[in-house]
C-alpha positions in Angstrom: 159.2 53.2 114.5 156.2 52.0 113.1 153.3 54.3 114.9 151.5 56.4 113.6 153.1 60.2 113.5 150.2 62.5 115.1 150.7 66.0 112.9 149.0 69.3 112.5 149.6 72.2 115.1 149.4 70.7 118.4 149.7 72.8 121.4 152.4 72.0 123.5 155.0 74.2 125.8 158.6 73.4 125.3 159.5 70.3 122.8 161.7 67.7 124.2 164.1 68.8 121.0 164.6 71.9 122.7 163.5 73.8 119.4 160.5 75.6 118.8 158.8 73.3 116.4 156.3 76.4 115.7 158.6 78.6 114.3 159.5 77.7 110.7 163.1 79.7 110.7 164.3 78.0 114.4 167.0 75.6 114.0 167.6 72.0 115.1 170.5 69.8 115.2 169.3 66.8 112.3 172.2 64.5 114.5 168.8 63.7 116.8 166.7 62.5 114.0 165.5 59.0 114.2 166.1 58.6 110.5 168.2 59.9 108.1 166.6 58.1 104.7 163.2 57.8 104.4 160.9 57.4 101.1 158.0 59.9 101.0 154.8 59.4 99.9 152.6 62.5 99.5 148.6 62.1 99.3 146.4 65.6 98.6 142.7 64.9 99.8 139.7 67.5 99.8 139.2 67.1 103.3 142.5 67.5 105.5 140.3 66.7 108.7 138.4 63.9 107.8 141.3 62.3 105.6 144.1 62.4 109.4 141.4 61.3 111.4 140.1 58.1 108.9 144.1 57.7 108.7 144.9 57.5 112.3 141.8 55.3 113.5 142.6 52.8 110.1 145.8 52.7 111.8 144.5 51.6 115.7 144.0 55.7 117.1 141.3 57.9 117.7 139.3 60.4 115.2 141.6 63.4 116.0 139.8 65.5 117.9 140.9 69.1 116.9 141.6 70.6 113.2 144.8 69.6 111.4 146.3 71.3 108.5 148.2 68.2 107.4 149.4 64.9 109.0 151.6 61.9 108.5 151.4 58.3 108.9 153.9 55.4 108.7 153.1 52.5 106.0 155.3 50.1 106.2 158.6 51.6 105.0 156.7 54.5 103.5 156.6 57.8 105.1 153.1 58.9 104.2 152.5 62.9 104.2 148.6 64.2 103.9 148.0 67.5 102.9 144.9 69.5 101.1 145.6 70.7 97.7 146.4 74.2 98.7 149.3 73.6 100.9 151.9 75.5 102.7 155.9 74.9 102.9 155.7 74.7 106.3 152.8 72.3 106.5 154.6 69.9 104.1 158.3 70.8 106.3 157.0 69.8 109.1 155.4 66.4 108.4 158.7 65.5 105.9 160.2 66.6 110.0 158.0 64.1 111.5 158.9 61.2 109.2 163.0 62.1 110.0 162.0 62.9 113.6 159.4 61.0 114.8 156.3 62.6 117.0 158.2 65.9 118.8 155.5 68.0 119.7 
């Protein structure tokens, strides 16, 4: 799994997980994940939106189209998480998700 990991709040009705991805408490069986080691690498940039959107068309995609709050992208064997310097636990959760995960929303 090599692609790029779209992040930030998407919307979307049910995940295919059958977990609501939006809610930081609800619970999810970790048996699914794609991974279960992964080296992180964690990037703060002034500009969140223009930083996931340079990331993901460097990497073949699109300028994302919408605002983002953080994002992650797969380098090689390096999960790489985005996030602006004031960040939230459950921004950084749930890119760290998407590098065990995959794309889910």
């Amino acid at each position: 799994m090599k692609k790029a990991l779209l992040a930030g709040f998407l919307l979307a009705a049910n995940s295919v997980w059958a977990w609501n991805w939006q809610d930081p408490d609800s619970k999810f069986d970790v048996t699914k994940n794609e991974t279960m080691t992964v080296r992180l690498k964690w990037v703060v940039v002034k500009d969140i939106n223009a930083a996931c959107s340079a990331e993901n068309k460097k990497r073949g995609g699109k300028p994302f189209g919408f605002s983002v709050q953080a994002c992650s992208f797969w380098e090689g064997k390096e999960c790489v998480i985005f996030t602006p310097r004031m960040a939230s636990i459950h921004n950084l959760g749930h890119e760290a998700l998407h590098c065990f995960r995959g794309s889910y929303h």
